[in-house]
Structure formats: C-alpha cells, structure tokens
C-alpha positions in Angstrom: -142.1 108.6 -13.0 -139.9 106.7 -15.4 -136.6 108.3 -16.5 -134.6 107.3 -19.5 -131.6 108.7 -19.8 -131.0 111.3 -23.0 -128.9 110.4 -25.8 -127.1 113.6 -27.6 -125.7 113.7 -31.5 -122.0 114.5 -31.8 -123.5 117.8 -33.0 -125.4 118.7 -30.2 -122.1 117.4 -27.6 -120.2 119.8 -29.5 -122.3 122.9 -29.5 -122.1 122.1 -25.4 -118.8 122.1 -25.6 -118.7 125.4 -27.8 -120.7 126.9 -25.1 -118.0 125.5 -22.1 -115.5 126.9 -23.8 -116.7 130.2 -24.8 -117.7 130.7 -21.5 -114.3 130.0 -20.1 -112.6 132.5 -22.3 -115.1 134.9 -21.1 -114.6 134.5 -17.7 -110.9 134.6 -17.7 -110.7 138.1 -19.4 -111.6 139.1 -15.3 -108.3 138.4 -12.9 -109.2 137.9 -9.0 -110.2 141.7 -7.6 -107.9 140.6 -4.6 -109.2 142.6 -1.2 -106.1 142.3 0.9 -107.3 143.8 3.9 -110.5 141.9 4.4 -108.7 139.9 7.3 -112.2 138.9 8.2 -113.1 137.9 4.9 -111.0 137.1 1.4 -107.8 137.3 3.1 -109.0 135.0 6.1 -110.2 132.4 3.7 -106.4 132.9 1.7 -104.6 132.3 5.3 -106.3 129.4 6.1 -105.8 127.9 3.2 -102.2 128.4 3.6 -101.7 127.1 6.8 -103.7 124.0 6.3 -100.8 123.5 3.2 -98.3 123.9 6.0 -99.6 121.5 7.8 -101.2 123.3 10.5 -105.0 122.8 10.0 -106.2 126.2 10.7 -103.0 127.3 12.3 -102.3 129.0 16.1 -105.8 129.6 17.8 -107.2 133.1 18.1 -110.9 134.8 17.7 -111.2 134.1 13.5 -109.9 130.2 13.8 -113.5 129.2 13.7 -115.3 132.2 12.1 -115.2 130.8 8.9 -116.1 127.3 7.3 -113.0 124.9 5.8 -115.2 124.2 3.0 -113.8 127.4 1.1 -110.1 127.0 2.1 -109.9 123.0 1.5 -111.3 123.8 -2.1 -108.5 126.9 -2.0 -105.8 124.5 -1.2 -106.5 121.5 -3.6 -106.8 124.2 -6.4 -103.3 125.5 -5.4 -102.0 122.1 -6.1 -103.2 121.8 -9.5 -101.5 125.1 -10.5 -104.6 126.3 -12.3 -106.2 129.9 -11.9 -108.5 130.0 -9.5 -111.4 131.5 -11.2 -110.7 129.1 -13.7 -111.5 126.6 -11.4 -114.2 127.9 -10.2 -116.0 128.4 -13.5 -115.3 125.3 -14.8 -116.4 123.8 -11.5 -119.9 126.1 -12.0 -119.7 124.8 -15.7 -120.5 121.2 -14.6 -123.3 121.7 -12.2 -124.9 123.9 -14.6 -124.4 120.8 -17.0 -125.5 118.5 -14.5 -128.6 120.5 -13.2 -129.1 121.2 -17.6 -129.0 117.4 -18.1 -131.1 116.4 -15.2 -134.0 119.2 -15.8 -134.2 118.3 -19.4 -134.1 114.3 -18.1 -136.9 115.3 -16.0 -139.0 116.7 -18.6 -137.7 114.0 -21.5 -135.8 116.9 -23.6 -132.6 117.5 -25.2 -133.1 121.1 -26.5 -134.2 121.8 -23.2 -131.1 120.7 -21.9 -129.3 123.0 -24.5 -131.1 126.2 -24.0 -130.9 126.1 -20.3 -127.1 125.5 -20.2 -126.4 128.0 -22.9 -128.4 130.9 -20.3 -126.9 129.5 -17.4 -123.4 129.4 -19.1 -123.3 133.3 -19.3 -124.9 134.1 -15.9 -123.3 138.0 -15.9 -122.9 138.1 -11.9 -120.0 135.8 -12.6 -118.1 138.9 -13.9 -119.1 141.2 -11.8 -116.5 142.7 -9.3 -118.3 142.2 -6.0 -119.5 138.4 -6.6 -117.7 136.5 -8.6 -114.0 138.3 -8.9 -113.2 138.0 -5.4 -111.9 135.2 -3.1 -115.0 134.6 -1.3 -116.6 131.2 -0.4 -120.0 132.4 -2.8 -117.3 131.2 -5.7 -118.2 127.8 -4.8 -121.5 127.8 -3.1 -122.8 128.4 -6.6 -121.9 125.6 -7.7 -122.7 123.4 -4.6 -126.5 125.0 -4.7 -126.8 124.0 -8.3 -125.2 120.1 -7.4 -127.6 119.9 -4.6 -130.4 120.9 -6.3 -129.9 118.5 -9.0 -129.3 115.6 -7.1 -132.2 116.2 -5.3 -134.3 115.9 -8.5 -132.7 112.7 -9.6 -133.0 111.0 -6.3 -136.4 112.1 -4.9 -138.4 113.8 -8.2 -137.0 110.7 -10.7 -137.6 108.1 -8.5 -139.9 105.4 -10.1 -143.0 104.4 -7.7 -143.6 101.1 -9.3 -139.8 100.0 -8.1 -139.4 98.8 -4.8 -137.5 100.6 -2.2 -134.3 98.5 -2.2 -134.3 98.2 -6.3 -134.2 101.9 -5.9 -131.4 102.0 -3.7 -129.0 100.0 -5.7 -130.2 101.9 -8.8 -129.3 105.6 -7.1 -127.2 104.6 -4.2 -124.2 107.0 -6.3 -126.5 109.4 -6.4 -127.4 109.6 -3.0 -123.7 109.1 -1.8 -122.8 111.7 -4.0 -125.5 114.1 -2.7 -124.1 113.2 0.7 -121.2 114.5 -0.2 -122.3 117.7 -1.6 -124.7 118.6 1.4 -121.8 118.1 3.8 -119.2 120.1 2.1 -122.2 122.4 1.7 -122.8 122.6 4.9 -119.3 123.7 6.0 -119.2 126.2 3.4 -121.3 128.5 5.0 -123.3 129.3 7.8 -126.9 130.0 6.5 -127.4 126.6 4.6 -130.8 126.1 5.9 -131.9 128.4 2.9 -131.8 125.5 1.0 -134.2 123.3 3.1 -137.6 124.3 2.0 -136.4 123.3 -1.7 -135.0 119.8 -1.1 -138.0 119.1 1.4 -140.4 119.8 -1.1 -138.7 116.5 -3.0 -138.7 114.8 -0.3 -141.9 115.2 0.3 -143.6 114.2 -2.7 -140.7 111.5 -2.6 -142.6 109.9 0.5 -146.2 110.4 -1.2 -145.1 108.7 -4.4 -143.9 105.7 -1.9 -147.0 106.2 0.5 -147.8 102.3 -1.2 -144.3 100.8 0.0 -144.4 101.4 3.3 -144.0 98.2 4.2 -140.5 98.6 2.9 -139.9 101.0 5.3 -136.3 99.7 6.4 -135.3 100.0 2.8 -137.3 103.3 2.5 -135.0 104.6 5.2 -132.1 103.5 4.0 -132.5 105.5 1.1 -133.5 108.7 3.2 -130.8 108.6 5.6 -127.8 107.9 3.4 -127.2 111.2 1.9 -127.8 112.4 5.8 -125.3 110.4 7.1 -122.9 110.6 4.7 -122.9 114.8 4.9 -122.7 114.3 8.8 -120.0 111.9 8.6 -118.3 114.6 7.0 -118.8 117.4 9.3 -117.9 115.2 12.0 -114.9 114.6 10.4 -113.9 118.3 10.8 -115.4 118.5 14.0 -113.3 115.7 15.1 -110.3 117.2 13.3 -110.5 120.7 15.3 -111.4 118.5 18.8 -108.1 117.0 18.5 -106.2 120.2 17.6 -108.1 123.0 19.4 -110.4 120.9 22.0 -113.8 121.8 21.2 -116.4 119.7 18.4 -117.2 122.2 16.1 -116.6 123.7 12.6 -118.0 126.8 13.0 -118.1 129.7 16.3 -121.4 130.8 14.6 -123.1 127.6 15.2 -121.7 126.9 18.8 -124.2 127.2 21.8 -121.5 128.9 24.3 -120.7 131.6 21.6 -124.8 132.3 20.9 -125.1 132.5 24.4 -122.8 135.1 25.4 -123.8 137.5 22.5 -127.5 136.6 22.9 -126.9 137.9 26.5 -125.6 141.1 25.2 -128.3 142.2 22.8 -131.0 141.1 25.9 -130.1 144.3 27.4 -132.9 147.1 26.7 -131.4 150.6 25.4 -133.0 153.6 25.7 -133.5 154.3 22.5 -133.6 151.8 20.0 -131.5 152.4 16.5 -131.7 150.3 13.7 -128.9 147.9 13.2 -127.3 148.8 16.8 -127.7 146.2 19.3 -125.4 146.8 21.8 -125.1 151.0 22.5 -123.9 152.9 25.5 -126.6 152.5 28.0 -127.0 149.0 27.3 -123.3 149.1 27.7 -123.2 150.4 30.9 -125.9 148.1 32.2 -123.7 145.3 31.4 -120.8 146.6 32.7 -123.1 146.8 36.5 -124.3 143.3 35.9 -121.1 141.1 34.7 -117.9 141.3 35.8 -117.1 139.5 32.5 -118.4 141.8 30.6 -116.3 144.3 32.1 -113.2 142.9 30.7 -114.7 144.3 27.9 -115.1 147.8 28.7 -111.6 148.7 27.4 -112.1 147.6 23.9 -115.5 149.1 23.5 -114.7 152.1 24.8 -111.4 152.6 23.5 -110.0 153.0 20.3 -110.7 149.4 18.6 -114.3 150.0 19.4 -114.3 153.0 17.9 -112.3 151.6 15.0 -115.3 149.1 14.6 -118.2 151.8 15.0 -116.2 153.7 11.8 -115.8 150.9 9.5 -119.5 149.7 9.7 -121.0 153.4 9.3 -117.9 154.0 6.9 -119.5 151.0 4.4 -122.8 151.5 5.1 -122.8 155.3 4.3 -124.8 156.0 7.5 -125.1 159.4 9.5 -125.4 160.3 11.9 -123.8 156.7 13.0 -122.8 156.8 17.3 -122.5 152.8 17.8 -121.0 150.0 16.4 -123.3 148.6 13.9 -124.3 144.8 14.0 -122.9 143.9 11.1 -119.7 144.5 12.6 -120.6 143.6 16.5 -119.7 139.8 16.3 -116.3 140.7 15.0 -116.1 143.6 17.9 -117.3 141.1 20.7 -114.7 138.7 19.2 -111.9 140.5 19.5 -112.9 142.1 22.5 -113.0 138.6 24.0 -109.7 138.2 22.7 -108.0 141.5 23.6 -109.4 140.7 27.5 -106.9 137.5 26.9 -109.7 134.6 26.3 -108.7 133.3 23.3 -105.4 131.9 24.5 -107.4 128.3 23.6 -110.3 127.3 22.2 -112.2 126.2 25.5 -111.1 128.9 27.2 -112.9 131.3 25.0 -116.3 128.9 25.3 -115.8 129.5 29.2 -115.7 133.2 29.0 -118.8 133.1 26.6 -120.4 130.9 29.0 -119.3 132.9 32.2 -120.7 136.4 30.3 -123.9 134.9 29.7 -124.7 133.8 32.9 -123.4 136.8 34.9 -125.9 138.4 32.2 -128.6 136.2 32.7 -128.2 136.0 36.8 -128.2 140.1 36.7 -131.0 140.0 34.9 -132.9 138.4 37.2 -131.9 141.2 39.8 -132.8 143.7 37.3 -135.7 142.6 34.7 -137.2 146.1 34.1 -133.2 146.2 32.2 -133.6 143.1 30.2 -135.4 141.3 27.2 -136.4 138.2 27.7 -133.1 135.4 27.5 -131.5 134.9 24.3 -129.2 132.5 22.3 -129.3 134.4 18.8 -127.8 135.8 16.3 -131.0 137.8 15.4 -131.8 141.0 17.0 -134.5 141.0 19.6 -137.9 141.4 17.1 -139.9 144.6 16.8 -143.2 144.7 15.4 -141.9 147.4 12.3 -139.5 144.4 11.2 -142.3 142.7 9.8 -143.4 145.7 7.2 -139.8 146.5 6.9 -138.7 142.6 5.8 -141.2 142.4 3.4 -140.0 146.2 1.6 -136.4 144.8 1.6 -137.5 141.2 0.5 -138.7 143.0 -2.6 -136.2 145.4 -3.2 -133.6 141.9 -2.9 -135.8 140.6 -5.3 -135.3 143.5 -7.7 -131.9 143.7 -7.5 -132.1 139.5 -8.0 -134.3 140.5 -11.0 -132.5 143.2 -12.6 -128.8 141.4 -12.6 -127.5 144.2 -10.1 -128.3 146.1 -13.5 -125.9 144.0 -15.2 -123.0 146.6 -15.1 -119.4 144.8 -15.1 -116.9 147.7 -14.1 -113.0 147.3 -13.8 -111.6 147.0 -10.6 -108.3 147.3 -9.2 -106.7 144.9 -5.9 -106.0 146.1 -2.5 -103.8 145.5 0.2 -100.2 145.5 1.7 -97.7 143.8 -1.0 -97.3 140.8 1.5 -101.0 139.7 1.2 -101.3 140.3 -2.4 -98.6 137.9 -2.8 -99.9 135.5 -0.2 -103.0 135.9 -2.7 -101.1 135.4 -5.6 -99.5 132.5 -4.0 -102.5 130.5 -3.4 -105.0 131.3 -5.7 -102.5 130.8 -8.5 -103.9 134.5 -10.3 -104.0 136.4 -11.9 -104.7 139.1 -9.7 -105.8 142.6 -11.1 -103.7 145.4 -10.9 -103.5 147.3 -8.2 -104.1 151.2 -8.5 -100.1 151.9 -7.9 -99.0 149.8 -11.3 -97.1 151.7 -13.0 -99.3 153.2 -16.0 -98.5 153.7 -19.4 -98.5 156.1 -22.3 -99.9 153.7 -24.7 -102.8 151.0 -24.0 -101.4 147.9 -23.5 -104.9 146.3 -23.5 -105.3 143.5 -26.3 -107.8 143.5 -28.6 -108.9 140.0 -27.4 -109.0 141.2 -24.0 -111.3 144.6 -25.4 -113.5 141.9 -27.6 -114.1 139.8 -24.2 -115.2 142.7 -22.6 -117.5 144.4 -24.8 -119.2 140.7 -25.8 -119.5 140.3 -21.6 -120.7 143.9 -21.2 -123.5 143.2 -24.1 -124.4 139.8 -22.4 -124.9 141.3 -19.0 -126.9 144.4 -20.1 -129.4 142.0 -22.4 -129.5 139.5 -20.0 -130.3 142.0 -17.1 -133.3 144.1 -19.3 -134.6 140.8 -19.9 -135.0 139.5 -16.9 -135.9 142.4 -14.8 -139.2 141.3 -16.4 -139.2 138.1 -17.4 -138.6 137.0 -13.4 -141.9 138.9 -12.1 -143.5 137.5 -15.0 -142.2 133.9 -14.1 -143.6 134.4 -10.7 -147.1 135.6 -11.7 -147.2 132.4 -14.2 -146.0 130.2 -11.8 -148.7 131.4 -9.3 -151.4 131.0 -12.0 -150.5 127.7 -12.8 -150.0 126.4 -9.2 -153.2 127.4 -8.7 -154.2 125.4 -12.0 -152.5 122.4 -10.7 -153.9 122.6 -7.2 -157.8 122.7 -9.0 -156.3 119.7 -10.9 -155.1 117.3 -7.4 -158.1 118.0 -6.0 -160.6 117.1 -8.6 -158.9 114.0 -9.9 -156.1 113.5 -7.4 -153.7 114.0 -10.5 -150.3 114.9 -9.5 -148.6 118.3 -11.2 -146.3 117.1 -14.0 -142.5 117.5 -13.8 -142.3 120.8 -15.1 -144.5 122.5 -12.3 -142.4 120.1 -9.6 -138.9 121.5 -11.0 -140.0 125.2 -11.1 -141.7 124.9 -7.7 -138.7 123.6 -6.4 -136.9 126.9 -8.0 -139.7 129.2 -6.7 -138.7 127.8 -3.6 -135.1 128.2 -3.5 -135.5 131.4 -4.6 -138.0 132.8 -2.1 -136.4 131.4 0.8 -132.9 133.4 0.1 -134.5 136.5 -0.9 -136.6 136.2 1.8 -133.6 135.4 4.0 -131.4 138.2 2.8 -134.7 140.9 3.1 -135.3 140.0 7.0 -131.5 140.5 7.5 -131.6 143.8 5.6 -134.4 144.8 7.3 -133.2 144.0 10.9 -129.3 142.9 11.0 -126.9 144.2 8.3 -127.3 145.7 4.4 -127.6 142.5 2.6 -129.2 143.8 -1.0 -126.1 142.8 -2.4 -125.1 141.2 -5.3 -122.7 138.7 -3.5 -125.2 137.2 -1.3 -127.7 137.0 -4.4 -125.5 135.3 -6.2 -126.4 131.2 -5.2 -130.0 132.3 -6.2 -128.8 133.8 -9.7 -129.0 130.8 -11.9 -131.9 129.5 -10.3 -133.6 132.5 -11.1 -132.4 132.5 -14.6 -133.1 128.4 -15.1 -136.7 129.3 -13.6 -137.3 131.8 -16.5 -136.3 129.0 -18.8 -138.7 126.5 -17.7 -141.4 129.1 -17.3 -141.1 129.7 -20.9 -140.6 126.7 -21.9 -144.0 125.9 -20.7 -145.8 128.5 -22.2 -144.1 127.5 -25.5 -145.3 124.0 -25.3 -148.9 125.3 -24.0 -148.6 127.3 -27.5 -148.2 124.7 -29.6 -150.5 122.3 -28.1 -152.9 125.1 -28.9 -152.1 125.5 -32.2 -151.7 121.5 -32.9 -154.9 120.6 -30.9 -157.1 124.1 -30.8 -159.0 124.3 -28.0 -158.7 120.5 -26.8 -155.8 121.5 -25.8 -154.9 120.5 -22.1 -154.3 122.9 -19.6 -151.6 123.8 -18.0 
C-alpha cells in the first residue's frame, strides 16, 4: 500500500505537545518506590549499573553476574550521566514510542485525528503510576517502550511497504527503518528473557510482507537483504555483549537463563519424580533424596537445601505468595536457590567453572537415571515444569483471569508507597537513578502536611484518570475482542471470495490482538504451572497495546457508522 506521510497544523503539534507535557507533570508527582532489598531484582539492576560506571562491566563474578540482562543497567547508566530523574526518563522515553507507534498507526490508516486520540489514551496509561509497575527500578520501565518501538517499526517496514516498488527501491527507501528496528530488537532482546512473546506479532507482518512481494521473487537477493538486516543488526548487538562477557568472564553469553549448561543441570533436577506432586514445587524432599543417591554433584548441594538458606528460600516464596500449608521451596524461587547453592558449594569462583558443575550435575543425573528410570521423567533442558494433563484447564482459567486483570487496569487503584532497604542501598539507589526516591516509613513525620497543593491536584487528576480509564476498559477490551473476532471473520469471507486483502485497520489491530494474546497467554501458562504471574508488572508491555487496540476498534465502528449514515445501506462492510 502507498504511504504518504501526514502533515500536522501548528495547532494540532501543539495540542501533542500539551498532552507530552501534561503527562510529564503527572508522572513526576510519583518518586521511585525504591525496594532495597530485592538483591535479585531492583537493587541487582542498580549494582550493575554501578559497576559498569566504574569500569568493571558487571563487576567480580558470582551466581547473579548473568541473571539479569545489561539492557536495563546500560539504559541505568547513560541516564545517570544526564543527571535527569529516572522516571523522567523513562516516560519521556515511553512518550516517543507512543508518538511514534500514534504517528505510524494513523500513517497506516491516512489520519491525523487518529493519531491525536490514540496518543492522548496512550499518554495517560494509569499502570505508569501504579506502585508495583511503573514506580520501581525494574527493566518493565523500558520494555514498554521497546514493545511499542518494535511494534511500530514493524508496521512501517513490513505493513507500509509498497508492492509496486522493487525490492532494492524499497531498501534504500526504509533501510533507517530497518537499522533502526535492528537496533531495537537487539537491545530488546537483552532486556529480558521472554522476548519471544513478541514473535507471533512481528511475524504476522512479515508474513503478509512476503505475500505482498510473492510477484518479486525474482529479486530475492534484494528481498533478503531487506529481511535480514534488522536480524543482523540485533545479533550484531548481542554478540557484542556476548563477546564483551567472553573476554571478561570466559563464556558467550548474555544471559544464565538462556545458556544450555545452566538448563541442563536444573532440567535434571525437576526430571526427578516426587511422591506427591505439589503445585509450583519442583524439586521436594524425596526427589531430593533421590538426587542426592544418584549425583555426587548434587550432593554438594545437600547443605544448602537442607540447611538454613534453603529454608530461608522455602519462607520467602510461601511468605509472598500467601500459601499454606507451604513445606518446599517454591519455583519461583528454586532457580535462585539452585544458584546459590551452586555457589555456596564454591562453583562460582568463575564463570566456566560454574557451566562445569551444571554440566557435571546433569549428567550424573541423567547417567543415574538410566540405573533408576522407575525415579525419573523423561530428560530435560527447561525452565518449565514437567507437563500435567490439569495444566491445560488450569492455563486457560489463569489466561483469563490475566486477561481481567489486563482488562480492568489492576482496578486502576494508585496507592502511596514508601521505599525499603538498608540506608547504603537507598543511597546507591539514589545515586544512580538520580531520584527522587519516596520516603521511606522511618522519615521523620510531621504535625502539619507538608504536601503541596500541586502535588494533591496531580494526584487526585491521576487517581480520576486511572479509575475512568479502568471502568472503561474492563469492557471496552472484551468488547474489542468479540468485534475483532466478528470482523476477522468478515474479512476472512471477504479473501476468499475475491482474494481481497483486509485493509490496514484489521492488519494493525490483528497485529495488537496478537501481541496481546501471546503475553497473556504467556503469563496464564506460567501462573498456572511455574510462579503467580497475574501481576500488574508483567502486564504492563501489553497495557498500551491493549488500550491502542480499543482505539482502533472504535475507531472502526465509528467510520462503519458514518458510512452508514452517508451511504445507507450501500454501505461496505466491515
């Protein structure tokens, strides 16, 4: 299809820049909710951003070195050096691929107002206030944002390309584009560690990419080119890292989660049968003690699991997750346990001598399994639990409870929130993110309220925003669904009695409908079988797609309207 680009009044570029702005003030009446004890989470990302700034890449080598991406801590860092807030940054960076994603939607479907409506909803996306997703100093502060870029850029390069322009005109008109998507998908990718979510999405452009080109495959090295260049720019980048830690730490990687040797050892564990199977426990006494007769590596263990750190580990997970009666180590707190058993047992004195020990449990594992099958599963190199036959029921109950809680805005309730932690990592937060951090619950309190009147305006207008945006679309996002469905269906009838594609609308809510389903989807199997994952921080990529889906969805209907009323029953479908 043929794309012009949009040309906006001074009016209309300063109502979007109203809307920026506004937005920005609103998001700066919330400081950072600082969590200085998550040394696994905010406070990892913090420290590794601090000891890249020293000069250190990810500093001296122990079981979290590679539990996390860089993607988080680079963007930490380079914010540190412009002296700006961090949640500043963060919403401003947000603000432009919400702009971008705005502009290219309403490019798509030859708009301006579109463009204005849809950033003016995705502006004041509540979850951005909330406590638990966007106040803290977690790596979803970005990924937002990322999601949003990749998306977009996926539209303009694969949904926006013109058929009747040959392959190599095409790549000289988008090679920024595709460069620039690169770029994205790689720092994307070392982000964090599910970013296959987004795949059914940007493969759905892809593919009707390729179908609009199916008369050009002559051009096929030019057809590649333009492919493969956002592919080998993002693995150019992650080889970059990769190459960075081999030289520093002596194994190619960017990420323990992703590595075979570290898969294999804890795929070896949870082969083990138990007795009696508990849901979220993979790893409990008698499959313990199984492992223990099998592996002489895994009884380096024993003293960690059955000592005080392990039970340290089995309090905290049943501790958050409010369960009872609660006698093993949960799984969403097993990795960490396995790590830093490994490391107590004194294998993570380097890098490749913890891949060793990984590699030596799994197959002492594997090899007593052999001896012993009536004991084991089948052999595993997972992160997923070994699959029963009640996950299936279960997945889809919790894929539509995430969806509700997707729907609903996590109810759209913004409540204050104090920091945590030792004074040395709260200033170590403060330090790096640049604040301002909220109080924490020993500031000294006073007799009158030293709350301004701006800050009390900012968070009644927020509160108000959240709670209509959330009542709003706790309906309006089943409903986009149902007419999404409807008119799929319509658009399916349509391709197969005349071979007419869907028009650009259908294409760019698809795409959403994708995105959307896939990390529901994603976050119901794990709550269903791995770890509670209804949660608004892990919802909170799919937030503005949701909202930007309701838009379109709409916006459709509206134009269906009209059509109606101009043309009466003439009128084409949708």
């Amino acid at each position: 299809m043929t794309i012009k680009n949009l040309i906006f009044s001074r009016s209309q570029l300063c109502i979007f820049a109203a809307l920026a702005l506004l937005s920005l003030w609103l998001r700066m009446a919330f400081p950072i909710f600082a969590v200085g004890w998550a040394s696994h989470d905010d406070l990892l990302f913090v420290h590794l951003a601090a000891e890249i700034g020293r000069g250190s890449w990810l500093g001296h080598y122990d079981n979290l070195t590679h539990a996390k991406g860089v993607g988080y801590p680079l963007f930490l860092l380079l914010n540190h050096a412009t002296a700006l807030p961090l949640k500043f940054s963060e919403h401003a960076l947000y603000l432009a691929s919400a702009g971008f994603f705005a502009y290219i939607a309403g490019q798509l479907l030859r708009s301006r107002n579109l463009v204005l409506v849809l950033f003016a909803v995705l502006a004041f996306q509540p979850a951005a206030w909330m406590e638990q997703s966007g106040a803290r100093v977690m790596r979803e502060g970005i990924y937002i944002s990322q999601t949003l870029f990749l998306l977009a850029l996926g539209i303009r390069c694969w949904l926006q390309a013109d058929p009747s322009v040959a392959p190599a005109a095409q790549l000289r008109l988008r090679w920024p584009s595709l460069l620039a998507m690169g770029c994205v998908g790689g720092w994307f990718w070392l982000t964090r560690e599910e970013g296959v979510w987004l795949l059914p999405a940007l493969g759905l452009m892809l593919g009707y990419y390729l179908w609009t080109q199916r008369k050009a495959l002559r051009a096929w090295k030019a057809l590649l080119a333009y492919m493969a260049l956002p592919v080998v720019i993002a693995t150019l980048m992650v080889a970059a890292v990769n190459t960075v830690n081999y030289a520093k730490y002596g194994v190619y990687r960017n990420n323990d989660f992703r590595s075979a040797d570290f898969l294999s050892g804890y795929g070896a564990l949870t082969r083990i049968r138990h007795d009696h199977w508990q849901r979220y426990v993979l790893f409990p006494k008698d499959a313990r003690e199984r492992a223990y007769a099998m592996s002489a590596a895994a009884r380096e263990l024993k003293p960690y699991f059955e000592g005080e750190r392990g039970e340290g580990w089995r309090k905290t997970g049943c501790d958050q997750t409010h369960t009872s009666p609660c006698p093993e180590i949960l799984s969403g707190w097993f990795m960490w346990a396995v790590r830093g058993a490994v490391e107590e047992a004194g294998h993570y004195s380097s890098a490749r001598e913890a891949s060793k020990f990984y590699r030596r449990l799994a197959q002492e594992i594997d090899a007593g399994c052999k001896l012993r099958p009536d004991d084991c599963l089948p052999p595993r190199s997972t992160m997923l639990p070994p699959w029963r036959e009640s996950y299936a029921w279960d997945s889809a109950k919790a894929t539509w409870e995430v969806f509700g809680t997707l729907a609903n805005l996590d109810r759209g309730t913004l409540k204050p929130y104090q920091s945590l932690g030792s004074p040395l990592h709260l200033k170590l937060f403060d330090v790096v993110t640049n604040g301002p951090l909220a109080p924490t619950v020993d500031t000294p309190a006073f007799d009158i309220d030293m709350t301004s009147p701006r800050d009390k305006l900012r968070w009644t207008l927020a509160q108000f925003l959240a709670t209509s945006m959330s009542k709003i679309s706790a309906v309006a996002l089943p409903l986009s669904f149902a007419i999404w469905l409807i008119w799929s269906a319509s658009a399916l009838l349509q391709w197969w009695k005349r071979r007419a594609l869907p028009n650009g609308a259908w294409l760019l809510t698809t795409v959403l409908a994708a995105a959307i389903v896939t990390r529901v989807t994603l976050l119901g199997i794990l709550e269903a079988t791995s770890i509670p994952s209804n949660y608004i921080l892990y919802i909170f990529p799919a937030v503005p797609l949701s909202l930007a889906m309701q838009v379109l969805v709409v916006w459709q209907v509206a134009g269906m309207l009209r059509s109606k009323l101009k043309y009466g029953h003439n009128a084409a479908a949708v």
